[in-house]
N, C-alpha and C positions, 0 to 999 in steps of 0.2 A: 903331257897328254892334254889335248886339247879336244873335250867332245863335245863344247856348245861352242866352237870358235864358228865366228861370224853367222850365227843363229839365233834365231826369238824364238822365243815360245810364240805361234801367231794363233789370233783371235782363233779360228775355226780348232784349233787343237785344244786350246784351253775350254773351248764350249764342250768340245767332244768329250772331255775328265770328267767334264761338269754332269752333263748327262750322264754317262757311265756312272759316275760313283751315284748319282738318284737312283737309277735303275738297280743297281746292284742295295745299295739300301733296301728300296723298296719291296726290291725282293725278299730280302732277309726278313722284314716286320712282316710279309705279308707271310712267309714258312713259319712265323711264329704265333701269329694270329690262328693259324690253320690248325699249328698244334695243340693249342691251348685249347682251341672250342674243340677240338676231338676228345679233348682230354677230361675236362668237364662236363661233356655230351654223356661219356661214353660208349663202349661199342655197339653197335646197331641200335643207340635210344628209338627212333620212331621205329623200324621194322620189330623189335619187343611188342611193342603198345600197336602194333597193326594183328600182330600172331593174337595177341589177348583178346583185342576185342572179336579176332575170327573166330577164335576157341570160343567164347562163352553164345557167341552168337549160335555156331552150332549147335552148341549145350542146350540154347533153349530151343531149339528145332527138335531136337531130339527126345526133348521131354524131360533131361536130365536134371534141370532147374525151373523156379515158377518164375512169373513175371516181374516178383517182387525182389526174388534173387540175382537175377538177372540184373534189373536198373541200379542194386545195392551194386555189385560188381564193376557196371559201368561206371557210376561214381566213382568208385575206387581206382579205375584204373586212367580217368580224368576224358572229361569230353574232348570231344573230334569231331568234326563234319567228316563224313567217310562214305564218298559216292561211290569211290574206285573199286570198293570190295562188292559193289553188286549189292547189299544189303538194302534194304528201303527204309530203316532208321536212320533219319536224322537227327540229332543232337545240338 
């Protein structure tokens, strides 16, 4: 059995492994890369701390909490620039 009889490996095929096995690498660090920050993130980390500070913001619309309660709670639940909720505090 003769299956590289009078054949090379030629340059353009040996580049094309080359490529291939980076890409395919690459791939694989970057599905790991992906996992790992979801995984130390956890599920939904910023939509959590987006619901928080909408709940306490309404809380203090509504009377439920005073001003002082309020900024304790935002501390707590860690600053954010937050234009997108419509609200006019910024932090």
């Amino acid at each position: 059995m003769m299956f590289w009889y009078g054949g090379h490996l030629v340059f353009w095929q040996a580049s094309l492994m080359w490529v291939a096995m980076i890409a395919f690498w690459g791939l694989i660090a970057w599905a790991v890369y992906v996992l790992l920050a979801r995984a130390t993130q956890g599920p939904g980390h910023a939509d959590h701390s987006l619901e928080a500070h909408h709940t306490i913001d309404q809380r203090l619309a509504n009377g439920e909490i005073n001003l002082e309660e309020y900024q304790s709670l935002h501390e707590a639940i860690g600053h954010r620039e937050r234009t997108s909720m419509g609200s006019g505090i910024k932090r």
